[in-house]
N, CA, C and O atoms as a GROMACS GRO file, in nm:
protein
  564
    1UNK      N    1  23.983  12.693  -3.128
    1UNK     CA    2  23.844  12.733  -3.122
    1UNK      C    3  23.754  12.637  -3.200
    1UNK      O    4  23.647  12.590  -3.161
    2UNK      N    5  23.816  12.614  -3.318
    2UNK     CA    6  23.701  12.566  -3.405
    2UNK      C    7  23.694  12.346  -3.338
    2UNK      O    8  23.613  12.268  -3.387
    3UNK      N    9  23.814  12.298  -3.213
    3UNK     CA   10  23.764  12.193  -3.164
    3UNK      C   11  23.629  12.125  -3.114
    3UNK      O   12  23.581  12.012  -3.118
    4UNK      N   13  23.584  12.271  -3.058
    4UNK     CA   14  23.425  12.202  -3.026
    4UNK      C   15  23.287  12.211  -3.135
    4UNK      O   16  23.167  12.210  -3.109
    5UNK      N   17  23.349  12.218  -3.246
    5UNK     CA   18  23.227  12.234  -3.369
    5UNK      C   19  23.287  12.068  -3.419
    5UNK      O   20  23.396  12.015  -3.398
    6UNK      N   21  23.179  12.023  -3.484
    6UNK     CA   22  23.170  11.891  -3.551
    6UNK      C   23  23.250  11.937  -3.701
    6UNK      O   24  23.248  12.041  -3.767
    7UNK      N   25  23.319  11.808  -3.718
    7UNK     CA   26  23.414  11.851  -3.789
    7UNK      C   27  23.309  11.793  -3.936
    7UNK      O   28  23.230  11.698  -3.934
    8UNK      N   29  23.338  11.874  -4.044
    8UNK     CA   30  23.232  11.869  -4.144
    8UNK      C   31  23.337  11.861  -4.287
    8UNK      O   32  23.412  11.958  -4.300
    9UNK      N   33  23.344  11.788  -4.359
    9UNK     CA   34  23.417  11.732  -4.470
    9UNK      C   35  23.336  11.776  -4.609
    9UNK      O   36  23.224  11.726  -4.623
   10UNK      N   37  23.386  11.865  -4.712
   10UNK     CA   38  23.305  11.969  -4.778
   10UNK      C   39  23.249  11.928  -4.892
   10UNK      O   40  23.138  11.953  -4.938
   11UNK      N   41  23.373  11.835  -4.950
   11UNK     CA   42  23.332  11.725  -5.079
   11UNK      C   43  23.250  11.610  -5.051
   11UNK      O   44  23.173  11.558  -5.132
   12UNK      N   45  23.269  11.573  -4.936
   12UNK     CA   46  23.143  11.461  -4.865
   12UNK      C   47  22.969  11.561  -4.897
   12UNK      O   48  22.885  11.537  -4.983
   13UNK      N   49  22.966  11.666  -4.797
   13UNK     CA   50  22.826  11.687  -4.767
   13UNK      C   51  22.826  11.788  -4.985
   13UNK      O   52  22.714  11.823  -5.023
   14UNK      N   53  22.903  11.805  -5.048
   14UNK     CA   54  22.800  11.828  -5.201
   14UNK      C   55  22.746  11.749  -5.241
   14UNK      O   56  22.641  11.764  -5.304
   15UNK      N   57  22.829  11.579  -5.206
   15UNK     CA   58  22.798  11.485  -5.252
   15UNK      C   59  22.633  11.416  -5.169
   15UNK      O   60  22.530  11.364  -5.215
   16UNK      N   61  22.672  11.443  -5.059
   16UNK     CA   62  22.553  11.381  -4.960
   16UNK      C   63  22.426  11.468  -4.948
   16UNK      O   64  22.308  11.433  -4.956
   17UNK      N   65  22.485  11.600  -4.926
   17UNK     CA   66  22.372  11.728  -4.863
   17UNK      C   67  22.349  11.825  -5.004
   17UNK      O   68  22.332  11.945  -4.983
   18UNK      N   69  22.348  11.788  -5.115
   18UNK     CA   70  22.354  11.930  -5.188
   18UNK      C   71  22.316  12.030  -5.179
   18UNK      O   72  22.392  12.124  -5.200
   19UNK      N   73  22.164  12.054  -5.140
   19UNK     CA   74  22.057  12.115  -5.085
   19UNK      C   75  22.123  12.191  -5.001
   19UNK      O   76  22.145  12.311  -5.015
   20UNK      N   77  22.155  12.123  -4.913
   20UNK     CA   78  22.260  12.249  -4.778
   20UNK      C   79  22.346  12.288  -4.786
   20UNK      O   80  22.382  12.374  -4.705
   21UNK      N   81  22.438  12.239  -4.902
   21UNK     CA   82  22.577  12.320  -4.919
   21UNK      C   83  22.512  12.403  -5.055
   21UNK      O   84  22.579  12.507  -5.062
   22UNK      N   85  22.425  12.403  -5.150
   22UNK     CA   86  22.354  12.563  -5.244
   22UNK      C   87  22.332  12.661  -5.142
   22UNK      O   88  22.369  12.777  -5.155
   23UNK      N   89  22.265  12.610  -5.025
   23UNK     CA   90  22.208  12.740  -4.931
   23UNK      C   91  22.320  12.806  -4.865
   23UNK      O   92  22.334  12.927  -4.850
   24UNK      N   93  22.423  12.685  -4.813
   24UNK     CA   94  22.550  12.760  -4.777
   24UNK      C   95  22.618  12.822  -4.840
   24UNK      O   96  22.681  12.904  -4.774
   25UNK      N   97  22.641  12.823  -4.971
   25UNK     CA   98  22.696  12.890  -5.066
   25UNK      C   99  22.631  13.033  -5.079
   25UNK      O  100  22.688  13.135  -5.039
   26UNK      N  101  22.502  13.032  -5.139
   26UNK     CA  102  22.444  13.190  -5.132
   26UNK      C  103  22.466  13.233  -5.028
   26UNK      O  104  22.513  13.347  -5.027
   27UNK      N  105  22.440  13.159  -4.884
   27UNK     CA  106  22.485  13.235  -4.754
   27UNK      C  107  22.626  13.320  -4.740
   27UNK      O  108  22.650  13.426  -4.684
   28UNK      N  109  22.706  13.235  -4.809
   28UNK     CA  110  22.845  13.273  -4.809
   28UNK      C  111  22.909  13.410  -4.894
   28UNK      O  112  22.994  13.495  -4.867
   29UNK      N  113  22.837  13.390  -4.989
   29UNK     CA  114  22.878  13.496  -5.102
   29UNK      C  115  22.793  13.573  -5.040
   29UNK      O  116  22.843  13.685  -5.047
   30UNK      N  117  22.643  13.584  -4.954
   30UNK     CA  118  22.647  13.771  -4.891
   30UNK      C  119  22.691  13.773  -4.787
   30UNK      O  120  22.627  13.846  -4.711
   31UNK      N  121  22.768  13.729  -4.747
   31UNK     CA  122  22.848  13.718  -4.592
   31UNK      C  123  22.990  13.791  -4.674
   31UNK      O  124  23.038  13.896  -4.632
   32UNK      N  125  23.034  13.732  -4.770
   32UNK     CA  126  23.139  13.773  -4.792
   32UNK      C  127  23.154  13.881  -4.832
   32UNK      O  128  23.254  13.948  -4.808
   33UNK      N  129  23.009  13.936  -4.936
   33UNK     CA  130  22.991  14.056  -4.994
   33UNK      C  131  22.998  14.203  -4.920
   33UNK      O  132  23.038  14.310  -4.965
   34UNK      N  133  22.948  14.172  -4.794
   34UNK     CA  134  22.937  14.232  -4.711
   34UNK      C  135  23.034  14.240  -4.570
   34UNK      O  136  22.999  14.311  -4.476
   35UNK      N  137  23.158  14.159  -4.566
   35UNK     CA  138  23.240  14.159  -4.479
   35UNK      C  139  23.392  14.160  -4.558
   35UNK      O  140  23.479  14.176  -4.472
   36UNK      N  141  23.441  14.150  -4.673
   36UNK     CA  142  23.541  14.121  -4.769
   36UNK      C  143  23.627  14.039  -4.658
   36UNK      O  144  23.702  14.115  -4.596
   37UNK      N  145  23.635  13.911  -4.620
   37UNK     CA  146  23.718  13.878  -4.576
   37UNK      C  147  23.891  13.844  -4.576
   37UNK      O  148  23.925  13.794  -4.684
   38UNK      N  149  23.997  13.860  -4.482
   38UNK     CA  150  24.129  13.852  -4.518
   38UNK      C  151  24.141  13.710  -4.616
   38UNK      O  152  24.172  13.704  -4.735
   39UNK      N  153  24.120  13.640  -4.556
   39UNK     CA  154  24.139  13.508  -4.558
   39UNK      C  155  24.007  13.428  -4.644
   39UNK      O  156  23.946  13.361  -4.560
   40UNK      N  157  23.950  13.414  -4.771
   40UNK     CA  158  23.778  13.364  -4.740
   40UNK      C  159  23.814  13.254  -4.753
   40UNK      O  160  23.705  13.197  -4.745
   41UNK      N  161  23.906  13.156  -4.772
   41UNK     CA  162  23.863  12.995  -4.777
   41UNK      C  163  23.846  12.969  -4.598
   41UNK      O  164  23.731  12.944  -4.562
   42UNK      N  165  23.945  12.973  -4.500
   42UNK     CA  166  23.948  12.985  -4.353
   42UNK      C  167  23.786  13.054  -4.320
   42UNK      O  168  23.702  12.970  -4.289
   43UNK      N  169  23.749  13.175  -4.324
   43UNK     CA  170  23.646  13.245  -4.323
   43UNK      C  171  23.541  13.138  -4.358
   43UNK      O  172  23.460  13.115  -4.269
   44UNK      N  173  23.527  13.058  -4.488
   44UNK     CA  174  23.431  12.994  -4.517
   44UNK      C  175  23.438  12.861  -4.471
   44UNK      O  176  23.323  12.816  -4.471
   45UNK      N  177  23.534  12.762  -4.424
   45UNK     CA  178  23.541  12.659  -4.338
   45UNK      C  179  23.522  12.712  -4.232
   45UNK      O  180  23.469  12.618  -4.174
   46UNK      N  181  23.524  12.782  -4.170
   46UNK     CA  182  23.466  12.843  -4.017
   46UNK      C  183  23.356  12.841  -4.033
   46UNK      O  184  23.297  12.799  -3.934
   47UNK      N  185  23.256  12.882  -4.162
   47UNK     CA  186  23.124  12.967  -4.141
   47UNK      C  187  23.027  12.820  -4.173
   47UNK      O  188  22.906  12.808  -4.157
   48UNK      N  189  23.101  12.744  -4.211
   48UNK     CA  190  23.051  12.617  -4.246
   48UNK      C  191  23.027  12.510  -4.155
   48UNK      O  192  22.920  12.452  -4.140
   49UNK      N  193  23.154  12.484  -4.083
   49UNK     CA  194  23.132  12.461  -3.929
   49UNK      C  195  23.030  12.499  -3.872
   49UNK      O  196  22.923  12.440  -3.892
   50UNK      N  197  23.039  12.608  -3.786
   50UNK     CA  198  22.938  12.695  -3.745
   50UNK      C  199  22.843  12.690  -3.792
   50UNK      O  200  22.751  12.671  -3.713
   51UNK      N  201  22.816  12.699  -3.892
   51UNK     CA  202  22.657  12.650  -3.971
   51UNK      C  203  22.612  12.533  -3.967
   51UNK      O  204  22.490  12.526  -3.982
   52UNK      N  205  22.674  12.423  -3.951
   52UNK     CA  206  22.655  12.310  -3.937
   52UNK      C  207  22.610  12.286  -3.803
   52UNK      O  208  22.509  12.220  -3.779
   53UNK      N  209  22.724  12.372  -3.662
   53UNK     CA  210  22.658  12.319  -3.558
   53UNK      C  211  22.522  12.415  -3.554
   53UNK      O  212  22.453  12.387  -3.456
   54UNK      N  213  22.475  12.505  -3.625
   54UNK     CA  214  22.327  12.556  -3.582
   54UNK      C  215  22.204  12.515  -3.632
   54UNK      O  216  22.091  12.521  -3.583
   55UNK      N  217  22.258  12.460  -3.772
   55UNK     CA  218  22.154  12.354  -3.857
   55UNK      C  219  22.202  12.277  -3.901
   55UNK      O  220  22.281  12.299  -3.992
   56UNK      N  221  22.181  12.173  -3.865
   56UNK     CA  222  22.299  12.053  -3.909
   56UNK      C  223  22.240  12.009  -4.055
   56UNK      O  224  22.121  12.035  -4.075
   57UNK      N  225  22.306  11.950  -4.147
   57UNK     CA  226  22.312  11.916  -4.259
   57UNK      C  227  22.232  11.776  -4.231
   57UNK      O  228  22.178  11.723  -4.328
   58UNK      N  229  22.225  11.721  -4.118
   58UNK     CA  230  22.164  11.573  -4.145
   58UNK      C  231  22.017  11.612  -4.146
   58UNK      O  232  21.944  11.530  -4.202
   59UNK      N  233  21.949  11.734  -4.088
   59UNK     CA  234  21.812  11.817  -4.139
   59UNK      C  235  21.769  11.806  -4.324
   59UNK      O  236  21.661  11.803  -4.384
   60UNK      N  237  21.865  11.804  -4.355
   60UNK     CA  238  21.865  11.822  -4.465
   60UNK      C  239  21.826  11.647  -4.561
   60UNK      O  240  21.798  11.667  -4.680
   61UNK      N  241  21.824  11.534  -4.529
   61UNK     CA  242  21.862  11.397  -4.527
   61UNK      C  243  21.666  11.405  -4.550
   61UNK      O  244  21.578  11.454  -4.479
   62UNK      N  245  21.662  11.308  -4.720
   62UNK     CA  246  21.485  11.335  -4.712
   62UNK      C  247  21.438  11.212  -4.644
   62UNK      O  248  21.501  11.109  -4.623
   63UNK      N  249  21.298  11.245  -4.610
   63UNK     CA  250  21.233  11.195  -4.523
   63UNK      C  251  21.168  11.034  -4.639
   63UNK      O  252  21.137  11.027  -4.758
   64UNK      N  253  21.171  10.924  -4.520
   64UNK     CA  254  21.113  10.794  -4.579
   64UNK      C  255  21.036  10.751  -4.533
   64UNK      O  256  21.082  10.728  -4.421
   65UNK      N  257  20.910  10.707  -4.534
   65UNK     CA  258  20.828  10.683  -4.492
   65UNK      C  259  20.811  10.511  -4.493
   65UNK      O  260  20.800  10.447  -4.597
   66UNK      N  261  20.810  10.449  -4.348
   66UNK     CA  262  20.859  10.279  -4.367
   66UNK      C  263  20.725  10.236  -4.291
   66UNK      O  264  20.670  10.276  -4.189
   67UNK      N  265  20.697  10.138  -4.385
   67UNK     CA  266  20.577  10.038  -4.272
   67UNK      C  267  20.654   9.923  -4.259
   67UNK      O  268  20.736   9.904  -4.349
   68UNK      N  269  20.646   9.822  -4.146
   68UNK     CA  270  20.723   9.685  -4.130
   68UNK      C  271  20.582   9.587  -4.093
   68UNK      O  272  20.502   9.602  -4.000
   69UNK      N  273  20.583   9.503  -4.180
   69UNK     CA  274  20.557   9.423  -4.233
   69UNK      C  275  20.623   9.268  -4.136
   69UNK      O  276  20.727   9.210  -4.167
   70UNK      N  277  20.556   9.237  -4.048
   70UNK     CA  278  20.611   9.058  -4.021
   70UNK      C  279  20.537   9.013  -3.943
   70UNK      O  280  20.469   9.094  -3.880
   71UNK      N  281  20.520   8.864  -3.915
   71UNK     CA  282  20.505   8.770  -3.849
   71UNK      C  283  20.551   8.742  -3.717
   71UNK      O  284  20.484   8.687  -3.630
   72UNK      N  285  20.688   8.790  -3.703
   72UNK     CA  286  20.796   8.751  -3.582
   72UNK      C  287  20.721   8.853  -3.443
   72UNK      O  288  20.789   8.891  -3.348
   73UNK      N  289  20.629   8.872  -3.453
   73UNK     CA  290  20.632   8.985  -3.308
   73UNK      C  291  20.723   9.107  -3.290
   73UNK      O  292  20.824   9.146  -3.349
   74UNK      N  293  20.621   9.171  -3.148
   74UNK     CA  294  20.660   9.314  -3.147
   74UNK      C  295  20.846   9.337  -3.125
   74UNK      O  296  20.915   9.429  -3.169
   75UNK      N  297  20.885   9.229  -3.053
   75UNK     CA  298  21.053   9.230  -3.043
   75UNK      C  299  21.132   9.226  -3.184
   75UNK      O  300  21.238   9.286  -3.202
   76UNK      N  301  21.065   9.147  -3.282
   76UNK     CA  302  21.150   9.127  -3.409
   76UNK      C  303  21.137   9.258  -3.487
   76UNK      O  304  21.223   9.312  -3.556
   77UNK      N  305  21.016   9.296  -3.463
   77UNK     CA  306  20.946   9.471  -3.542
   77UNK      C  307  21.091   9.578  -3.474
   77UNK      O  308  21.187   9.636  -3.524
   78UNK      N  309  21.019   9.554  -3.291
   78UNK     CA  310  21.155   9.646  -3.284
   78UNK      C  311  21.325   9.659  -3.359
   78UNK      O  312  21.393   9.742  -3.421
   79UNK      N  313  21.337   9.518  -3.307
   79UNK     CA  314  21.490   9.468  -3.357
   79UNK      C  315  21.489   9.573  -3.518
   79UNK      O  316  21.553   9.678  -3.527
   80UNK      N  317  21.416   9.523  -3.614
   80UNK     CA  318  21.455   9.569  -3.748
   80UNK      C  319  21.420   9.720  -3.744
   80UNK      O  320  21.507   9.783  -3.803
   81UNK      N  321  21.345   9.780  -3.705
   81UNK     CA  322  21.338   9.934  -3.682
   81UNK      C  323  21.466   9.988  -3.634
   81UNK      O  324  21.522  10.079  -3.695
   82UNK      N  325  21.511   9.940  -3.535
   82UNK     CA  326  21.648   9.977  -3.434
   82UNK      C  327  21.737   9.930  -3.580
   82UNK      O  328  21.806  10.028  -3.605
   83UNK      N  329  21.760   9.837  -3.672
   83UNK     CA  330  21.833   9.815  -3.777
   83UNK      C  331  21.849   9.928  -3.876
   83UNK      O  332  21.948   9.972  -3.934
   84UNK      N  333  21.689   9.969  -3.878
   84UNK     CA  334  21.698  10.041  -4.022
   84UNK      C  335  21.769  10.156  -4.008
   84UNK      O  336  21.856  10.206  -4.081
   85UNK      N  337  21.701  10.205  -3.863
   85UNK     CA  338  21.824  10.374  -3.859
   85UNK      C  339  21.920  10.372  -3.785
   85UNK      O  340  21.958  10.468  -3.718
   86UNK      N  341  21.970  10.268  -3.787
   86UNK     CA  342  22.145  10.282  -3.745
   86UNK      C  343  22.188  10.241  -3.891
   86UNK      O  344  22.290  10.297  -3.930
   87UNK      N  345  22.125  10.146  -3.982
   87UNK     CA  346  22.165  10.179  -4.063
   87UNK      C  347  22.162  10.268  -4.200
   87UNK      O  348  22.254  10.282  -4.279
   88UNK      N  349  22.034  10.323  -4.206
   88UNK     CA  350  22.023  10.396  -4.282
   88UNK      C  351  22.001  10.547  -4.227
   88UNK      O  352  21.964  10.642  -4.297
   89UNK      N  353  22.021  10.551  -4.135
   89UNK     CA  354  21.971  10.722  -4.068
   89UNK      C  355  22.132  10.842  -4.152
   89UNK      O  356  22.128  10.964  -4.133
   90UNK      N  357  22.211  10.801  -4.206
   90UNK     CA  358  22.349  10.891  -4.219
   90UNK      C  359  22.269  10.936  -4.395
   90UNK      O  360  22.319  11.019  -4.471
   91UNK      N  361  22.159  10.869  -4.420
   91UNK     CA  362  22.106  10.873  -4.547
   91UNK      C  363  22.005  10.967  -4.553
   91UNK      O  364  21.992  11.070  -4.620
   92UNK      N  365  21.948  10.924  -4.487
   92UNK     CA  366  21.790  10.909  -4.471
   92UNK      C  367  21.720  10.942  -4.287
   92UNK      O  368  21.776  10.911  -4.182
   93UNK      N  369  21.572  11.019  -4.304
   93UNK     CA  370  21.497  10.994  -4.186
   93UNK      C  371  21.395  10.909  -4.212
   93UNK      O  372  21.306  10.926  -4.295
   94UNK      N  373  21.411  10.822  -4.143
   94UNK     CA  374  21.340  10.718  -4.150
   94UNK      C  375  21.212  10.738  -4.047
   94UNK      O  376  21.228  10.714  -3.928
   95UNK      N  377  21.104  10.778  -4.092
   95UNK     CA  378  20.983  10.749  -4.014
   95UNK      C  379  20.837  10.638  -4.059
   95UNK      O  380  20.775  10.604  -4.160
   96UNK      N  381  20.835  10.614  -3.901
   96UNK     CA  382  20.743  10.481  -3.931
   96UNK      C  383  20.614  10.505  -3.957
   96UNK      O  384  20.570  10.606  -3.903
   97UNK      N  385  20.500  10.411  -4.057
   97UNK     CA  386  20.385  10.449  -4.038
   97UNK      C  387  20.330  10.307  -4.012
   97UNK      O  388  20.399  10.206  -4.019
   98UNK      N  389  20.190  10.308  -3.980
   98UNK     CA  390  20.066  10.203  -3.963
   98UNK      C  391  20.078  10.109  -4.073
   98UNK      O  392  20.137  10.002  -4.060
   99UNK      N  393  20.013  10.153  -4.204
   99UNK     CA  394  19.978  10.136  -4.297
   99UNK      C  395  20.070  10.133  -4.443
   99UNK      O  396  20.165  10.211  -4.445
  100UNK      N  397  20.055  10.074  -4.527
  100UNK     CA  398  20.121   9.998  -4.655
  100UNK      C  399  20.073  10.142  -4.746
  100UNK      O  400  20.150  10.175  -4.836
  101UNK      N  401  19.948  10.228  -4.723
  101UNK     CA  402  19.902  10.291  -4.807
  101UNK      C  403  20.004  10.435  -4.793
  101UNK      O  404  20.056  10.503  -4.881
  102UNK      N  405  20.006  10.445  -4.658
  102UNK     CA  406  20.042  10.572  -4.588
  102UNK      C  407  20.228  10.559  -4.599
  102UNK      O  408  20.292  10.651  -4.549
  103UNK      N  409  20.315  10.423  -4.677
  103UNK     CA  410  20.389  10.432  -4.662
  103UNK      C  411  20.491  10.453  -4.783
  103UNK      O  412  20.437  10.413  -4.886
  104UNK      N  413  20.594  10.493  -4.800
  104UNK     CA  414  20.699  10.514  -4.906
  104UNK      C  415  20.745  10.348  -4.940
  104UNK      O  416  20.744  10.313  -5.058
  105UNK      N  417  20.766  10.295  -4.881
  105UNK     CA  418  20.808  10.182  -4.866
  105UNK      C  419  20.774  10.049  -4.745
  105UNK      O  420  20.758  10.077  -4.626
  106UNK      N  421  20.770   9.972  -4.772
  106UNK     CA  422  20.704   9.848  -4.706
  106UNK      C  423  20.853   9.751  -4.675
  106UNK      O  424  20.934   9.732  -4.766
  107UNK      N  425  20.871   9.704  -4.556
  107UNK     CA  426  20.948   9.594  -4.547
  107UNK      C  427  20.898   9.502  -4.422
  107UNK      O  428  20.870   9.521  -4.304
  108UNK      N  429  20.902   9.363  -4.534
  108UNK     CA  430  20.903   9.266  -4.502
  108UNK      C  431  20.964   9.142  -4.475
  108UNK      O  432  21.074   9.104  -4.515
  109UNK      N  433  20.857   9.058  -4.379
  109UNK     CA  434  20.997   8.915  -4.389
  109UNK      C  435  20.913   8.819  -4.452
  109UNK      O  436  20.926   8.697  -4.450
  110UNK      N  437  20.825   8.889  -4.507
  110UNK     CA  438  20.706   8.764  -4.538
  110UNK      C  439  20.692   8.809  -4.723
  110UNK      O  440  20.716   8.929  -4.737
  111UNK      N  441  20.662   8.745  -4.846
  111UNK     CA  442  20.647   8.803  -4.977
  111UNK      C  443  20.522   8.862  -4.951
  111UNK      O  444  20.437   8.808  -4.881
  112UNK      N  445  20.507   8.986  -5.014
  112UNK     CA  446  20.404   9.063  -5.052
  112UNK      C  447  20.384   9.111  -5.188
  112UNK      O  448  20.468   9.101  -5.277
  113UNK      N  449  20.252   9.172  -5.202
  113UNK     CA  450  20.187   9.177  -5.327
  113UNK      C  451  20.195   9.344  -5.350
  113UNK      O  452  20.122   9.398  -5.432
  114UNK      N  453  20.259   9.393  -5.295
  114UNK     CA  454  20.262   9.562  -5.245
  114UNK      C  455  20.413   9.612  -5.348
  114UNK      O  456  20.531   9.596  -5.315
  115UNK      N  457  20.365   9.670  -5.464
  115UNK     CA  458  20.508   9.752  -5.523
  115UNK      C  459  20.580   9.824  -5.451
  115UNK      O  460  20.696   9.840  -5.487
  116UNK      N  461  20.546   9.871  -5.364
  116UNK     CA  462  20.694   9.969  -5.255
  116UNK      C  463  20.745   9.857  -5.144
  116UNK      O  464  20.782   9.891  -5.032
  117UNK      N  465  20.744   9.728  -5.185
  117UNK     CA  466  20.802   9.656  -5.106
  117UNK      C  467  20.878   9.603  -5.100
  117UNK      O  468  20.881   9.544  -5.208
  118UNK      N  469  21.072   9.532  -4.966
  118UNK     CA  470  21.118   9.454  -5.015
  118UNK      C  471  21.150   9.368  -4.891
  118UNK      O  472  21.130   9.403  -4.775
  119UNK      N  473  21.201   9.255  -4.928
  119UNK     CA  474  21.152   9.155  -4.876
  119UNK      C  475  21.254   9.110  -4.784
  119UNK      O  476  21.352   9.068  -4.845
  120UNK      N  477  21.265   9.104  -4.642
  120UNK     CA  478  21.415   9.133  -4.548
  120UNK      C  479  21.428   8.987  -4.538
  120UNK      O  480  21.362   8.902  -4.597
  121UNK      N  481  21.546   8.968  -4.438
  121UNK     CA  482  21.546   8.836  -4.349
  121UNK      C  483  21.497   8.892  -4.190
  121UNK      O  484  21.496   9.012  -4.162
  122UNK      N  485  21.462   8.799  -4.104
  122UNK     CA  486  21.403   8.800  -3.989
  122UNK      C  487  21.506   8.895  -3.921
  122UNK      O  488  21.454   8.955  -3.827
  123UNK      N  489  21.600   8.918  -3.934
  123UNK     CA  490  21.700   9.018  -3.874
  123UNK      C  491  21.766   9.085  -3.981
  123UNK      O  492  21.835   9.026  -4.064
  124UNK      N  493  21.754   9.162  -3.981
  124UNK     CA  494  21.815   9.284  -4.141
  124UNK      C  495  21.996   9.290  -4.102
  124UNK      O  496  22.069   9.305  -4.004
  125UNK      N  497  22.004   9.271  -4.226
  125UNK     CA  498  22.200   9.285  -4.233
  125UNK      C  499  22.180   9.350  -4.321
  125UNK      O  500  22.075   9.402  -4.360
  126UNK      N  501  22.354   9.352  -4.387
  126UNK     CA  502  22.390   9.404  -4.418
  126UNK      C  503  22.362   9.422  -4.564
  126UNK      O  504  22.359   9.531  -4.621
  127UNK      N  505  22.338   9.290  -4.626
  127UNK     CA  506  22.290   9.288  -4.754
  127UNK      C  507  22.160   9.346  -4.777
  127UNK      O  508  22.138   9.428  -4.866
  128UNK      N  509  22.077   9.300  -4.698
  128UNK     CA  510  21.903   9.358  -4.672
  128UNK      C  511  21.966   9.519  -4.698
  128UNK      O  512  21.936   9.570  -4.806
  129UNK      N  513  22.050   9.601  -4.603
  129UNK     CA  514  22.043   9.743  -4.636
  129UNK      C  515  22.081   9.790  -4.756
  129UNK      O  516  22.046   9.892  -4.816
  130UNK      N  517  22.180   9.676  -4.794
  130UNK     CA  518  22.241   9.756  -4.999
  130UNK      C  519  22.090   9.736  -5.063
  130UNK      O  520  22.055   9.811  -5.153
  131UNK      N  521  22.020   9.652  -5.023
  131UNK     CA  522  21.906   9.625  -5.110
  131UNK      C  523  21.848   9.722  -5.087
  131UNK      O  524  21.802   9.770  -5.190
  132UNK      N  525  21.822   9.788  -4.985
  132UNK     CA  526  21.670   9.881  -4.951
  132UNK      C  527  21.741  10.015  -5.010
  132UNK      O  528  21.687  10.086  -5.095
  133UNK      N  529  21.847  10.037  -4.962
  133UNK     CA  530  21.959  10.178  -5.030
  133UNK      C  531  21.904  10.188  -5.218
  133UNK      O  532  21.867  10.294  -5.268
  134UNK      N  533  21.910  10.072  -5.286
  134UNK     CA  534  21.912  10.063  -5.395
  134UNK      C  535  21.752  10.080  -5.405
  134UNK      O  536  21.694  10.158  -5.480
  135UNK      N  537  21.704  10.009  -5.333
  135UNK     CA  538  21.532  10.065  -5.422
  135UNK      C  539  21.526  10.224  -5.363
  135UNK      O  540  21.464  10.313  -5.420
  136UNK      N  541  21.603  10.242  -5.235
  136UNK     CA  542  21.526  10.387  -5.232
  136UNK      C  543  21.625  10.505  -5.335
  136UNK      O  544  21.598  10.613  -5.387
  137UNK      N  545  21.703  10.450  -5.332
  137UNK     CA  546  21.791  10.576  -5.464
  137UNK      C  547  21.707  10.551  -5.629
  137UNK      O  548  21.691  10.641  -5.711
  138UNK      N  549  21.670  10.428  -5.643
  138UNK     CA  550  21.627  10.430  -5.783
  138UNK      C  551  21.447  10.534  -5.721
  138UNK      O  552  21.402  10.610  -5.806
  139UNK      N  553  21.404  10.529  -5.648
  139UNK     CA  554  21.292  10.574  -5.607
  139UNK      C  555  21.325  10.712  -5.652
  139UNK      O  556  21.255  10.770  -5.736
  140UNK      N  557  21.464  10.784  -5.580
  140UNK     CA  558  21.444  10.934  -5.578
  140UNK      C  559  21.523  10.973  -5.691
  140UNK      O  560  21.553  11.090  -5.716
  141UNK      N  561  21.563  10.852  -5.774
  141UNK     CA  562  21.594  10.933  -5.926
  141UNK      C  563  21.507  10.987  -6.029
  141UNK      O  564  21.556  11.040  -6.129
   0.00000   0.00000   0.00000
C-alpha cells in the first residue's frame, strides 16, 4: 500500500523541513491520543507519508526572492533561472522579481554596487551555487 506515497526519510526532513515535521508531530500526538495505536512507530511512518503526499514538505522550503542581473540577453537570463531552481529548488522557492529593491538577493554576471548581491559566471555551476547556498544560509541565520 504505502508504494504509491513518496517515500519520505525522517532524519532528512528535521534536518531540512523542521517547521513541518513540529506540525507533524503535534498532529501525531492527537491522532495518537485519540486512536491509541497497536503499532505507533508503523502508524506514524504511515501518517507521515500520507501527510506528505497531501502537503508536501517542499511547501514548507522559504521563499527567495531573485532579481538577475546581466548583459548576455534574454537566453542567458533564461539559461541561469532554469540553473537556479534545478539547483536550488530542493532548498528553496525561488521567485523572480523586476527590481534589485523588490529583491532578497541580486545575481549577477556583471560587479555590482548592491549588498544582496553575488556575482555568477555567464552560465552558473556548480561553484556559483555553494556560493549563493552560503550567502543565503548566512542570510537566514
Amino acid at each position: 500500500m504505502t508504494g504509491i506515497f513518496p517515500i519520505v526519510d525522517e532524519i532528512r526532513l528535521k534536518k531540512t523541513a523542521p517547521q513541518y515535521m513540529a506540525d507533524f508531530s503535534f498532529f501525531s500526538k492527537k491522532l495518537f491520543a485519540e486512536i491509541s495505536p497497536r503499532n505507533p512507530k508503523i502508524t506514524e511512518v504511515f501518517s507521515l507519508l500520507l501527510a506528505n503526499t497531501i502537503v508536501s514538505y517542499l511547501t514548507y522550503r522559504p521563499i527567495v526572492k531573485v532579481h538577475i542581473l546581466s548583459d548576455l540577453g534574454d537566453a542567458f537570463e533564461a539559461m541561469q533561472k532554469e540553473a537556479l531552481i534545478a539547483g536550488l529548488s530542493n532548498d528553496y522557492r525561488i521567485k523572480f522579481v523586476q527590481t534589485e529593491e523588490a529583491a532578497d538577493l541580486t545575481i549577477s554576471n556583471l560587479p555590482t554596487h548592491y549588498a544582496k548581491s553575488v556575482q555568477v559566471r555567464s552560465t552558473i555551476d556548480a561553484r556559483d551555487l555553494r556560493m549563493i547556498r552560503q550567502v543565503l544560509k548566512k542570510r537566514n541565520s
